[in-house]
N, C-alpha and C positions, 0 to 999 in steps of 0.2 A: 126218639126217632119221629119226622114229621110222618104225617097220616093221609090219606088221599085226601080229605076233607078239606085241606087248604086247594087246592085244585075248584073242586065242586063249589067250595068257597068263592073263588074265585069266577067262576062261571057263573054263578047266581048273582053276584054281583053285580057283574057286569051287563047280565039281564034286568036288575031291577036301574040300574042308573043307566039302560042304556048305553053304554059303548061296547063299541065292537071286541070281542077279543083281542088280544094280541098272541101270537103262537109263541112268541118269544117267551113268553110269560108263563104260559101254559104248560108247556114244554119244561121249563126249567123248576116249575114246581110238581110235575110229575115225576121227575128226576129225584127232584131233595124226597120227595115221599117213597121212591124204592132205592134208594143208596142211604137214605138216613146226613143226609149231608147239612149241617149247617150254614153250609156260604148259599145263598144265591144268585148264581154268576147271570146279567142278564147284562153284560157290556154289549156295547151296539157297534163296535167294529172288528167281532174276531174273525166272523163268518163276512162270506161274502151275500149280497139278499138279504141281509137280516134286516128284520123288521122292527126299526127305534123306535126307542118307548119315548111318548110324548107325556104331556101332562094328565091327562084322559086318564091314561096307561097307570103313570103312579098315583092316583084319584084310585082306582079300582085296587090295586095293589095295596095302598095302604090300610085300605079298611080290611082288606082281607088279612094283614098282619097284623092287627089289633088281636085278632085272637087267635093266632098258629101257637102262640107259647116256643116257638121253637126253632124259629131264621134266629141266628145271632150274626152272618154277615152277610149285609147285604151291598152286591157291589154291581152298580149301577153306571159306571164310566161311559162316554163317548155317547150320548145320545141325546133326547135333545128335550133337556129337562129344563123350564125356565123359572119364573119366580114363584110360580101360581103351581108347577110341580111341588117345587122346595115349600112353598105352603102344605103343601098334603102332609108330606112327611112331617114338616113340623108338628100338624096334629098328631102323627103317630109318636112322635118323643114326647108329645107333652101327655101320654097316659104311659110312664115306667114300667105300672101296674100290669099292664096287657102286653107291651113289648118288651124281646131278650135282646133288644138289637146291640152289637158292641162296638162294629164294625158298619160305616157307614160311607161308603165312596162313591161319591157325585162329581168326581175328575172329567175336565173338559165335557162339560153341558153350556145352557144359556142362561147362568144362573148370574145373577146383577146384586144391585145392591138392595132392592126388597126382602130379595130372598133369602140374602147374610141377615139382614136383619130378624126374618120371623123363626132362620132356625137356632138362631143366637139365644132369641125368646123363647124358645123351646127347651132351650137347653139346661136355663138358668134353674127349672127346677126337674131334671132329668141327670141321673144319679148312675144313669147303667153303660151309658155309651161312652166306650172309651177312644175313640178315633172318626175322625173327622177329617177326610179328604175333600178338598174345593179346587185342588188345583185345576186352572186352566178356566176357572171361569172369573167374566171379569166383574168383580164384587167392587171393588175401586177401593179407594181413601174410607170412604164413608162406610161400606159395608163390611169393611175388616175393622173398624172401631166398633162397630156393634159386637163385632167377639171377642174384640180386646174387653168392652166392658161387661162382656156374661162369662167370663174368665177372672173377672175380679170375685166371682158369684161360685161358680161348677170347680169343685175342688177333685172331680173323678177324670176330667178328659185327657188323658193321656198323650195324644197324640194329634199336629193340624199342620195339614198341607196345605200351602198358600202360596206356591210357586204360581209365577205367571199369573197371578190374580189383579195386577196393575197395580199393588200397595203403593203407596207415596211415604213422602219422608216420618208424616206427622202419624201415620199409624203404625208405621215399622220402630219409630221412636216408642208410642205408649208401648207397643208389646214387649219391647224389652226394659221398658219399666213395670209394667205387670208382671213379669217373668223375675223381678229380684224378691217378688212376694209368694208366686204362685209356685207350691210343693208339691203340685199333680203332672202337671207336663213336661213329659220325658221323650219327645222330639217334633221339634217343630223347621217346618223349610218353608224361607220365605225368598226363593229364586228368584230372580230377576224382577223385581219390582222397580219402580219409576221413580227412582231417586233425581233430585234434583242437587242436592247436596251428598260429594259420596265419602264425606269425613265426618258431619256432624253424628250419622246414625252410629259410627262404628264405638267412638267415645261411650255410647249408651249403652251397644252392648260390650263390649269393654267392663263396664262397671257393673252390668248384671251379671258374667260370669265371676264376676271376684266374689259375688256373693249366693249365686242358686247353687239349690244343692240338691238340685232334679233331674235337670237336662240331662241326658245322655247321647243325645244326638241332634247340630245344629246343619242347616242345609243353608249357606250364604252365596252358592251360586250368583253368578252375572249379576252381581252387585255392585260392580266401580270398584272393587278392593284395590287397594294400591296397596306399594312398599311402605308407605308413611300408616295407612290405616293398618297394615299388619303389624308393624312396630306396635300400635295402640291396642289391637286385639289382643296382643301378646300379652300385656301387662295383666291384663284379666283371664288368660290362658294358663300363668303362672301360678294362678292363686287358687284357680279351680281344679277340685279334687273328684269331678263324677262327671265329666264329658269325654265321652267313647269315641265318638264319631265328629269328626270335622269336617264339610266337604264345601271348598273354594274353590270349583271347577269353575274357567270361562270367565277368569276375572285380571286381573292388571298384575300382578303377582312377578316380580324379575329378581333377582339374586340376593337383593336386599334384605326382600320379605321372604325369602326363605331361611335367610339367615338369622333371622326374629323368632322363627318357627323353630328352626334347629336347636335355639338356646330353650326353647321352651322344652322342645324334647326330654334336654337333659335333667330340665328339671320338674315338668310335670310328670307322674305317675300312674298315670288313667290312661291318657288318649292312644287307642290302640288303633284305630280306622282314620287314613287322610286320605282326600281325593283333592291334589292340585292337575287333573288336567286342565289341559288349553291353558296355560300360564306360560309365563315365561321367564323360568328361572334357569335354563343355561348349565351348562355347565359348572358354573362356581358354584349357582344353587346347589345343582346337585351334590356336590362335594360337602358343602356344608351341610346335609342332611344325610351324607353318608357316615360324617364325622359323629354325628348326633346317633346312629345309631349302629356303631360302633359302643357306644357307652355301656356299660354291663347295665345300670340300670334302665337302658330303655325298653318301653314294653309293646313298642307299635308293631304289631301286624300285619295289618293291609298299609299301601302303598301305592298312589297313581301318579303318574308323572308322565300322561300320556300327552306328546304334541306341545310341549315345552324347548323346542330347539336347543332340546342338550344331545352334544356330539360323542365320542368313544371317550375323551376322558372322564366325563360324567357317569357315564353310563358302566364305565369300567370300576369307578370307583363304589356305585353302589352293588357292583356283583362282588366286588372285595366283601364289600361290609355284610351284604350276608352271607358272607362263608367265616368271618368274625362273630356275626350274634346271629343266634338260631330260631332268635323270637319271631324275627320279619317272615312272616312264611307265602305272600302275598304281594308280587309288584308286578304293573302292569306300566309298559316302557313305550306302547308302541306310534309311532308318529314323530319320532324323534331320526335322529341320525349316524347311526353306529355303524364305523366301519370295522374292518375285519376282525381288529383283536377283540372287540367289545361283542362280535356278535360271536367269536369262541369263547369268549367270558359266558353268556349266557348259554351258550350250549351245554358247555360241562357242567354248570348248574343245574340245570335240566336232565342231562345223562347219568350224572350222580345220583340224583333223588334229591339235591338239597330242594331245588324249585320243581317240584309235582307239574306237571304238564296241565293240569287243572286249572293253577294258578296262577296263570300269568299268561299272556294275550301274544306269547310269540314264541312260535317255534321253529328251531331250526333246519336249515338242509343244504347242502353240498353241492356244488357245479363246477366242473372241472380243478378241483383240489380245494374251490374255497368256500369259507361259510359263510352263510346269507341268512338274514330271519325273514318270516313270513308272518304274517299276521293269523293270531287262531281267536276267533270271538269268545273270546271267556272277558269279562271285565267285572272291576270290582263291584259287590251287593249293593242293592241302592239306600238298601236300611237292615238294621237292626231290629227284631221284633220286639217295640216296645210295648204291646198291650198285653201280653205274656208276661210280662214280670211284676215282681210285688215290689215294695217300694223300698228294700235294702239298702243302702248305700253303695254298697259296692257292685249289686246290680251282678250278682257272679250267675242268676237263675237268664238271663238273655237270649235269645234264642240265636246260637250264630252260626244256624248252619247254611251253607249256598244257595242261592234260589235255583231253580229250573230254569231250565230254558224257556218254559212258558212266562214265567215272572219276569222275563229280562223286562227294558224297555221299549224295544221296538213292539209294533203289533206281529210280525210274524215270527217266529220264533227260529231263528238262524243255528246252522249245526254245527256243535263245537269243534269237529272237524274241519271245518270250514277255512280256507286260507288265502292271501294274496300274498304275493311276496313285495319283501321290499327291495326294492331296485338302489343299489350304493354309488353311489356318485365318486 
């Protein structure tokens, strides 16, 4: 358990190097010292007034966690940390010996391509830190090659968010050729990046999933996917035996590439989590992945097909399929177009018990004899806990339970009660 001393710690500090406190800080290590908590939550947009930590701020923090022995996550999002921050902390990964840190999340700060650089150089001889969130800061082309190349080096990092980082072709290319070598990293998202080319990357990874045998969770978000690059995914889809999670939300995605997907189904045996929202695979899509998992040996799970412009036959057809395989226990349908029979299809799945009202983002109800869904904020987890697990192959130790409503993604956290209805044309 931490000690007030990190506190006092921290007040002395910031007396001998001069800066002002920050309450934020203060505050949230007085906390971890009477609850015994290891996260250090100081994100700079939950509260309203709250006071963001600037560079100053993790200057004075970091020295004081050189010797706590005892933050292992420290989650620092939304504030307004820039290269000369991410220099401090890089001093603190580069002594292992003084830091337990595991968990390290700098999401949406001003962190650029200096600062990919010095923690990249921090990391190469830092053995303890399993996870590495940058999303939202823009590191560009340049500063995501510096972790492509301290990842030829750090065989512990487990996990790097790199969404919305501005990657380009030629560092989204090196990562998934570092990724046919590297047997540490077990989920990586590199969301909408600034492809200029949106075939040549897929071929690349393509050819790294026929060969890693780590990944457990890939995040290819607002990527340009097309029908033709899902065909290509798929070849390397077929071959890999240890990826859990798939998630092609927000990409070019129409009946085609579902149907590249569907055949993979039937014959990959891992992949239990898909998120195809914002695509648009239709109705035929849908059918073709209803058909998919129908198969006795399919083993998928979770399911998104939200806001895909599939109609009642679509939609009808995947409430068949899972009252056929009991495996699916997870789909989220809503943004789509279901008229009457499709939204009694969903409802008796729901008043049966086969679909849990937990599990799926629409619930039903009744006005003047007919049925209607309404939207209920539940949507599928945005990951798997990869830094939890030891490096199995099979990966059965995974942490898969629901996030909170605090975890969602929005910053406020919305109540699962919560509903709109959908209006049927």
């Amino acid at each position: 358990m931490a000690d007030k001393s990190t506190s006092q710690c921290y007040e002395a500090v910031c007396s001998a190097q001069g800066i002002k406190m920050n309450s934020n800080i203060l505050n949230a290590l007085e906390e971890t010292a009477i609850t015994g908590n290891l996260t250090l939550n100081l994100t700079g947009n939950r509260l309203k007034n709250i006071q963001r930590l600037g560079d100053p701020d993790v200057l004075a923090l970091s020295k004081c966690l050189q010797n706590s022995g005892h933050v292992t996550d420290l989650d620092m999002r939304y504030n307004n940390i820039s290269d000369e921050g991410a220099g401090h902390l890089a001093d603190l990964l580069q002594q292992p010996e003084n830091s337990t840190l595991r968990v390290l999340n700098l999401m949406f700060n001003d962190i650029q391509m200096k600062g990919a650089e010095v923690l990249a150089s921090s990391l190469q001889c830092n053995s303890r830190l399993l996870s590495l969130k940058l999303s939202g800061n823009k590191i560009g082309n340049s500063g995501a090659m510096y972790l492509v190349s301290m990842l030829q080096v750090n065989n512990t990092l487990q996990e790097l968010e790199l969404s919305e980082c501005d990657l380009a072709t030629q560092s989204v290319i090196a990562l998934s050729i570092m990724l046919k070598n590297n047997t540490a990293l077990r989920s990586v998202d590199i969301s909408r990046p600034l492809l200029f080319s949106h075939q040549e990357w897929v071929v690349h990874f393509s050819e790294m999933l026929a060969v890693n045998c780590s990944l457990v969770e890939l995040h290819l978000g607002k990527t340009g996917l097309t029908d033709t690059g899902m065909e290509r995914l798929s070849e390397g889809l077929r071959l890999n035996h240890h990826l859990r999670y798939l998630d092609l939300h927000c990409n070019r995605v129409s009946r085609d590439g579902a149907c590249h997907l569907a055949k993979v189904l039937t014959q990959n045996m891992t992949l239990e989590i898909i998120n195809l929202s914002f695509n648009r695979i239709e109705d035929e899509g849908a059918t073709y992945l209803s058909k998919a998992i129908t198969w006795s040996g399919c083993v998928l799970k979770e399911l998104s097909v939200k806001s895909n412009n599939i109609r009642s036959e679509g939609l009808l057809s995947l409430a068949q399929a899972m009252k056929k395989n009991k495996t699916l226990t997870h789909i989220y349908i809503w943004g789509n177009h279901p008229e009457e029979l499709a939204c009694e299809a969903f409802r008796d799945l729901i008043s049966s018990g086969r679909l849990p009202p937990e599990q799926t983002d629409v619930r039903a109800y009744e006005v003047d004899g007919q049925v209607f869904l309404a939207e209920v904020f539940h949507s599928l987890r945005k990951q798997i806990n990869c830094t939890d697990c030891t490096r199995s192959d099979t990966c059965s130790d995974l942490d898969t339970t629901r996030p909170s409503a605090a975890d969602m993604s929005s910053d406020v956290a919305l109540s699962p009660e919560a509903t709109f209805p959908l209006h049927i044309k």
